[in-house]
C-alpha positions as CSV (number, residue, x, y, z in Angstrom):
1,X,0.0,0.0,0.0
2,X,0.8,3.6,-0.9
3,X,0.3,5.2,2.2
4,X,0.2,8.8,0.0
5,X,-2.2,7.4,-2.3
6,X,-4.2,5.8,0.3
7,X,-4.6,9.4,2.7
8,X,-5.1,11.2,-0.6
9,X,-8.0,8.8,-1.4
10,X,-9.4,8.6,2.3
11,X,-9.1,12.7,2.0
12,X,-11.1,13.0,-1.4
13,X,-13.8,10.5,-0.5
14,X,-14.6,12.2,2.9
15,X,-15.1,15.8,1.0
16,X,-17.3,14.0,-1.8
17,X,-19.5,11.6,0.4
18,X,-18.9,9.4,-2.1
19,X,-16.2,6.4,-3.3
20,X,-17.3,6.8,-7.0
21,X,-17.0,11.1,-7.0
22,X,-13.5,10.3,-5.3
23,X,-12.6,7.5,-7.8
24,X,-13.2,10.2,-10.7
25,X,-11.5,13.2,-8.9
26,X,-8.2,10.9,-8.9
27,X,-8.8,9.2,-12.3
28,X,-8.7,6.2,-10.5
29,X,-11.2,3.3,-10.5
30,X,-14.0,2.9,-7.2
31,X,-12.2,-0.7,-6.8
32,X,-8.9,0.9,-6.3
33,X,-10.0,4.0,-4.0
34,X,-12.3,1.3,-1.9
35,X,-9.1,-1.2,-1.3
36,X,-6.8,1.8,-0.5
37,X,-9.0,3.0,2.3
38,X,-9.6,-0.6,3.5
39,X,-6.3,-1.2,3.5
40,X,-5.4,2.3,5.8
41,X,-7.9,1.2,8.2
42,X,-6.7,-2.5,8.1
43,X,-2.7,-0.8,8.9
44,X,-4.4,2.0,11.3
45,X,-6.9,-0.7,13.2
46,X,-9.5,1.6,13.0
47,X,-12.9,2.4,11.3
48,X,-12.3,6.1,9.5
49,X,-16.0,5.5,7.3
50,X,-19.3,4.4,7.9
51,X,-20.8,2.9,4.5
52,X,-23.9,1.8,3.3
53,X,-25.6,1.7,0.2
54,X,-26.8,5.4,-0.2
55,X,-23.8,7.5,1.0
56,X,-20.3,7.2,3.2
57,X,-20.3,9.0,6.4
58,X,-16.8,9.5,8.7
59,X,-16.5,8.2,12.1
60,X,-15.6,10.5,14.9
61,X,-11.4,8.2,14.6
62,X,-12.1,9.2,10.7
63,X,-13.2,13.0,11.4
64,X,-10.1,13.1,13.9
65,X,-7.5,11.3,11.4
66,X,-9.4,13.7,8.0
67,X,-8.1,16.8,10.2
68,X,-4.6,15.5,10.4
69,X,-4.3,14.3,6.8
70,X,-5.5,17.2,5.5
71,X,-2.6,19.0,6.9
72,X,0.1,16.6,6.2
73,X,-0.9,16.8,2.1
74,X,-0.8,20.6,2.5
75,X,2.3,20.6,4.0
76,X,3.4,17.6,1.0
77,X,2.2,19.8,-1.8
78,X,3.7,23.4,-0.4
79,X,7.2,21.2,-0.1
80,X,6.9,20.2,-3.8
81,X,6.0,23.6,-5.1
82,X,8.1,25.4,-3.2
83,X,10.8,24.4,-5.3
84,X,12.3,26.3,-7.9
85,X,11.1,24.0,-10.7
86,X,7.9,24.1,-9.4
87,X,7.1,27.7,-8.6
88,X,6.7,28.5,-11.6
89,X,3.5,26.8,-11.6
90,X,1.8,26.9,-8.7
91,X,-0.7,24.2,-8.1
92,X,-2.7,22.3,-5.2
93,X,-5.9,23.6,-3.7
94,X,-6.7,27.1,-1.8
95,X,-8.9,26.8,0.6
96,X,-10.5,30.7,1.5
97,X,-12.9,32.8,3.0
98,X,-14.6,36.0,1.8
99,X,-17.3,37.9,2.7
100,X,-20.0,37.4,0.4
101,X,-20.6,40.8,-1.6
102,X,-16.8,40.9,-2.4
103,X,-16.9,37.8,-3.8
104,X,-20.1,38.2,-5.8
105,X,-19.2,41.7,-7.0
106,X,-15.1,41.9,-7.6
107,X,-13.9,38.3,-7.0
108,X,-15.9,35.7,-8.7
109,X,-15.9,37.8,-11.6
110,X,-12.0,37.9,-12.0
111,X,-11.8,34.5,-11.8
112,X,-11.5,33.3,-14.8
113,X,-8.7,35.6,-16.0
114,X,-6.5,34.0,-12.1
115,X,-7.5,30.4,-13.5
116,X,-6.3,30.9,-17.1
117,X,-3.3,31.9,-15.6
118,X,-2.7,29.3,-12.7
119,X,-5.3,26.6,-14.2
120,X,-4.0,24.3,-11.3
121,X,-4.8,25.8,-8.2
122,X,-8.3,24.9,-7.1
123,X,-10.5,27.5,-4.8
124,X,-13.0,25.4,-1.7
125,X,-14.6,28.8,-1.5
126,X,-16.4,29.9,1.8
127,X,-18.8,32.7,1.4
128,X,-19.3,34.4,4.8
129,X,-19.2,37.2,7.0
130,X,-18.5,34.8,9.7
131,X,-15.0,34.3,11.8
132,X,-13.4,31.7,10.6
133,X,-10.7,29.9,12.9
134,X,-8.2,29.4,10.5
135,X,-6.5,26.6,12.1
136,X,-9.4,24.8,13.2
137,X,-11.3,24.6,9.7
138,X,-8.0,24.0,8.1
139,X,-8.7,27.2,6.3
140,X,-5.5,28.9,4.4
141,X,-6.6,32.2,4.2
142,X,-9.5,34.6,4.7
143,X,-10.4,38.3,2.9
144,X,-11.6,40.8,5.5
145,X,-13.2,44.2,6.0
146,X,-12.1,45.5,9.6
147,X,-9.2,45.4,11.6
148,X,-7.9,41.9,12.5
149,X,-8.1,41.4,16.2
150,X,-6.5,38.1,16.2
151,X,-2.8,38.1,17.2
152,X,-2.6,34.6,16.5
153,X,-2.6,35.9,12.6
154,X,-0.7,37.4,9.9
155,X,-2.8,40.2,8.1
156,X,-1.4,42.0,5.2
157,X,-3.1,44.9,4.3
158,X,-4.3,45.2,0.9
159,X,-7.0,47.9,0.3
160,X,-9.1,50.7,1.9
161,X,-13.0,50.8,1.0
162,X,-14.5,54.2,0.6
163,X,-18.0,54.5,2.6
164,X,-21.0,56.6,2.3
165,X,-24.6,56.5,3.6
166,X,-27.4,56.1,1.4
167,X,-31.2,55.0,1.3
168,X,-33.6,53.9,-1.4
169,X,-36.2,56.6,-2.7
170,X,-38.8,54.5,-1.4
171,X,-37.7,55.2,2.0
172,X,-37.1,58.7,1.2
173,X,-40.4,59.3,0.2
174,X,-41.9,57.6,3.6
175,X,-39.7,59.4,6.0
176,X,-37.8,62.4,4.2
177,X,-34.6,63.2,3.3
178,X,-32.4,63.7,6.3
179,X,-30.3,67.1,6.6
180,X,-28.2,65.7,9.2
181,X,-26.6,62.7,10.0
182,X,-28.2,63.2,13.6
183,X,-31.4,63.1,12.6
184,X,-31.1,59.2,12.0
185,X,-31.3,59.0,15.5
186,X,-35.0,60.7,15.4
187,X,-38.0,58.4,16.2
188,X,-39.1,58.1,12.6
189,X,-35.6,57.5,10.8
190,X,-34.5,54.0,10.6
191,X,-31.5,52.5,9.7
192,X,-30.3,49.0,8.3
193,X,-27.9,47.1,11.0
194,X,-25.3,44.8,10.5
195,X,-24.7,42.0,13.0
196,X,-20.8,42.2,12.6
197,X,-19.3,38.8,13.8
198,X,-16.7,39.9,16.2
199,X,-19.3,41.6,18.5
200,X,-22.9,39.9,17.1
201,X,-24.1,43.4,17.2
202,X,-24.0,46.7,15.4
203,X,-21.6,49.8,15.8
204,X,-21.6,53.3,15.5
205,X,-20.4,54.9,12.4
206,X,-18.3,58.0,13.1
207,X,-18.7,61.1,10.6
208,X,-16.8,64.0,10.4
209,X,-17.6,67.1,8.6
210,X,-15.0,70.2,8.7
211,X,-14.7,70.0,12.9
212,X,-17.5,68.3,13.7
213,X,-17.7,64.9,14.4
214,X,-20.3,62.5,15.5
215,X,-21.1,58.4,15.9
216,X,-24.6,57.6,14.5
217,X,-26.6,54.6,16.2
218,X,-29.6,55.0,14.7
219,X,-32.5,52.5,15.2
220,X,-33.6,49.3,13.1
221,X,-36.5,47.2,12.7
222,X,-34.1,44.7,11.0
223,X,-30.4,43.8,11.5
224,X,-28.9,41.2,9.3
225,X,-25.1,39.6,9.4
226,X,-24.8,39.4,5.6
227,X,-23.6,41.8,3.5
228,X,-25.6,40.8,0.8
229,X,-29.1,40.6,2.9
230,X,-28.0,44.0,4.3
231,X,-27.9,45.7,0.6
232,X,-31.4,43.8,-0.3
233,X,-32.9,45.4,2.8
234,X,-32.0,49.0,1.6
235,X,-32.9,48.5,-1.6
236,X,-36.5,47.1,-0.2
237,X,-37.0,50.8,1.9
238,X,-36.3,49.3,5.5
239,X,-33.5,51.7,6.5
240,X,-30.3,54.1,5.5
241,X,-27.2,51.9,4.8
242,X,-23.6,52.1,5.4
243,X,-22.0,51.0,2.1
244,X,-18.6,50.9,0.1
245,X,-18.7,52.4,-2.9
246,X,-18.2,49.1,-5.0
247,X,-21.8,47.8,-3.6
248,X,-23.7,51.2,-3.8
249,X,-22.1,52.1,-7.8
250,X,-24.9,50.2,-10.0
251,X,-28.0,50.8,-7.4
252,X,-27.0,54.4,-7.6
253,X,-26.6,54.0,-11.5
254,X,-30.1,52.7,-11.7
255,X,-31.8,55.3,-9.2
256,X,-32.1,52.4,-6.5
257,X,-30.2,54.0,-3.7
258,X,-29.9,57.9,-3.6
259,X,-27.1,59.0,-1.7
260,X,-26.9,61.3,1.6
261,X,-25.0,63.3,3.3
262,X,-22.4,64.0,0.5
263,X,-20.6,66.4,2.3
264,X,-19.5,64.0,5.1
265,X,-16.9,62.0,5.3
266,X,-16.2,58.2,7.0
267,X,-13.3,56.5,7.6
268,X,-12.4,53.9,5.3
269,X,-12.7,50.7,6.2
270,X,-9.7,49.0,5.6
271,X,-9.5,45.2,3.6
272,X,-7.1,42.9,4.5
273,X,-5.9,39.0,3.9
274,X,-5.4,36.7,7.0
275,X,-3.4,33.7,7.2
276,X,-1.8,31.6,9.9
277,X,1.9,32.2,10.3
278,X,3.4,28.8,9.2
279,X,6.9,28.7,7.9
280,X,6.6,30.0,5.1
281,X,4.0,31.0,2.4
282,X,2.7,28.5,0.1
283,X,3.6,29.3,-3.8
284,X,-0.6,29.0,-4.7
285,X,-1.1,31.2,-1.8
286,X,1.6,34.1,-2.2
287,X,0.1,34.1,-6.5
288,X,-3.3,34.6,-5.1
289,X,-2.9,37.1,-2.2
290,X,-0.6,39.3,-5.3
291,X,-3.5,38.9,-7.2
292,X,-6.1,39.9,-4.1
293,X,-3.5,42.9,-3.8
294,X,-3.8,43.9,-7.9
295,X,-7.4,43.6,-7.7
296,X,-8.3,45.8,-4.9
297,X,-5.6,48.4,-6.3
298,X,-8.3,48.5,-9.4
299,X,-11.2,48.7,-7.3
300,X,-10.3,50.0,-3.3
301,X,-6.7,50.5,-3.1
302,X,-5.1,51.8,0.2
303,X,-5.5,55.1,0.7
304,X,-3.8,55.6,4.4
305,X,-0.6,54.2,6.3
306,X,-1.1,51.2,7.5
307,X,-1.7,50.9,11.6
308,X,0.4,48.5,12.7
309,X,-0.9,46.2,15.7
C-alpha cells in the first residue's frame, strides 16, 4: 500500500461523500480507492468510514484522522511547489474565505482571467461574513473588512474601501430626506444594521464634517449579518445603509439608492488578507494574495498608512 495514495483517497472520499466522486477526482477506479482506504484502516486498526448503500459518512477516529491528513498533504504539496522548478506553476488547492458581496461583485468575476493563468490551483470557497478559525477549519486564508483582532494571525493589508450612507427613494419618500446625520437617530428614521461577527451586534459609524464629528446609532427594525441581505434590505425601503462604494455604484446608476450626506466624510474601512503564520508562504497562496493585492488596487486601493498592531 501507498500510504500517499491511500490518505489522498481517504481525504477525497470524505469531502465528496462518495467512493465513486473520489474515484473520478483521482482518475482512478472505485475498486482501487475502496481497497486503498480498507487497507489504511486494516494498517491504522480503526474504522475512518461508515458505508452503506446510499452515502459514506466519517467516524468520529475518521473525522479526527481527515483533520490531520489534510494538513500533512498541504504541507506535502507546499514542499513540492516550493521548489524552484515548481514555482513557476503553482498548483494544489486554496482553501479561503470571503465575505459574500466581495466575492459576488469583484472576485468571482475575475476568476477566470486568475485560472487561465494558474489553471491548477483549485478554490473550496467559503462565502461568509462569519469568523473563521483558520487553524481549526484548516482554512489557508480569509479576505476581510475591519481590523484583524486576532494576534494569533498574519494580516497584510491590501485595500481601503470608501464608505458613504445612502437610502432607497422608497424610504425617502416615507420618511424624508435627512439634513443631518443626527437626525437618524429621530424616532421616525430608521436605519439597516449589520450583525458584525466579532461583536454579534452593530456599531456606531463615526462622521466627520469640517470639525465636527459625531457616531450615529440609529435604530432598526431589522439587522442582518450578511452583506448581501443588508444591501437587499436597503434596496427594499427598511432603512439608510452604510456602504462601500463598489456595492452602492450600480444601485446608484439605476436610481435604486440615492445618496446622503455627501458632504460627510467616513473612515475607510480598511481590507485585509489573513493567514496563519506557518513557515513560510505557500507558492498558490503568495500568487493569489498578489492577485487579491492587484485587484483591490483596481477597485479600493489603500489610501492611508497602515496601523500597525
Amino acid at each position: 500500500m501507498d500510504r500517499f495514495d491511500a490518505m489522498q483517497a481517504f481525504a477525497r472520499v470524505v469531502e465528496t461523500g462518495s467512493f465513486t466522486k473520489a474515484a473520478d477526482t483521482l482518475h482512478m477506479s472505485r475498486t482501487s480507492v475502496t481497497q486503498l482506504v480498507q487497507q489504511l484502516e486494516a494498517r491504522l486498526r480503526v474504522k475512518l468510514l461508515n458505508r452503506t448503500t446510499r452515502k459514506v459518512n466519517v467516524t468520529a477516529d475518521g473525522a479526527a484522522y481527515y483533520e490531520r491528513v489534510v494538513r500533512l498533504l498541504a504541507d506535502m504539496d507546499d514542499a513540492e511547489t516550493s521548489l524552484s522548478s515548481a514555482s513557476a506553476a503553482p498548483r494544489g488547492r486554496l482553501r479561503v474565505d470571503v465575505p459574500s458581496p466581495f466575492a459576488r461583485m469583484i472576485l468571482i468575476p475575475a476568476l477566470p482571467a486568475f485560472h487561465e493563468r494558474y489553471p491548477d490551483i483549485q478554490f473550496d470557497m467559503g462565502v461568509s461574513d462569519r469568523v473563521v478559525d483558520l487553524i481549526g477549519e484548516n482554512v489557508d486564508c480569509v479576505v476581510r473588512g475591519g481590523a484583524v483582532t486576532e494576534q494569533s494571525l498574519v494580516a497584510r493589508h491590501v485595500g481601503d474601501l470608501r464608505l458613504a450612507v445612502y437610502a432607497a427613494p422608497a424610504y425617502l419618500q416615507r420618511a424624508g430626506t435627512p439634513d443631518h446625520p443626527r437626525d437618524l437617530e429621530d424616532t421616525h428614521h430608521r436605519i439597516v444594521g449589520f450583525l458584525w461577527a466579532r461583536s454579534g451586534k452593530p456599531v456606531p459609524y463615526a462622521m466627520h464634517r469640517d470639525d465636527e464629528s459625531l457616531n450615529v446609532h440609529g435604530r432598526y427594525v431589522l439587522a442582518v449579518d450578511d452583506g448581501n441581505a443588508y444591501v437587499e434590505a436597503g434596496l427594499a425601503g427598511l432603512g439608510v445603509l452604510w456602504l462601500p462604494d463598489y456595492m452602492a455604484r450600480g444601485a446608484v446608476a439605476r436610481g435604486e439608492l440615492v445618496p446622503l450626506f455627501e458632504n460627510w466624510r467616513l473612515d475607510p474601512m480598511p481590507m485585509y488578507v489573513a493567514f496563519p503564520p506557518n513557515r513560510h508562504v505557500s507558492a498558490k497562496l503568495r500568487v493569489f494574495i498578489d492577485w487579491i493585492v492587484a485587484l483591490m488596487a483596481k477597485h479600493a486601493p489603500v489610501q492611508r498608512r497602515e496601523v500597525r498592531r
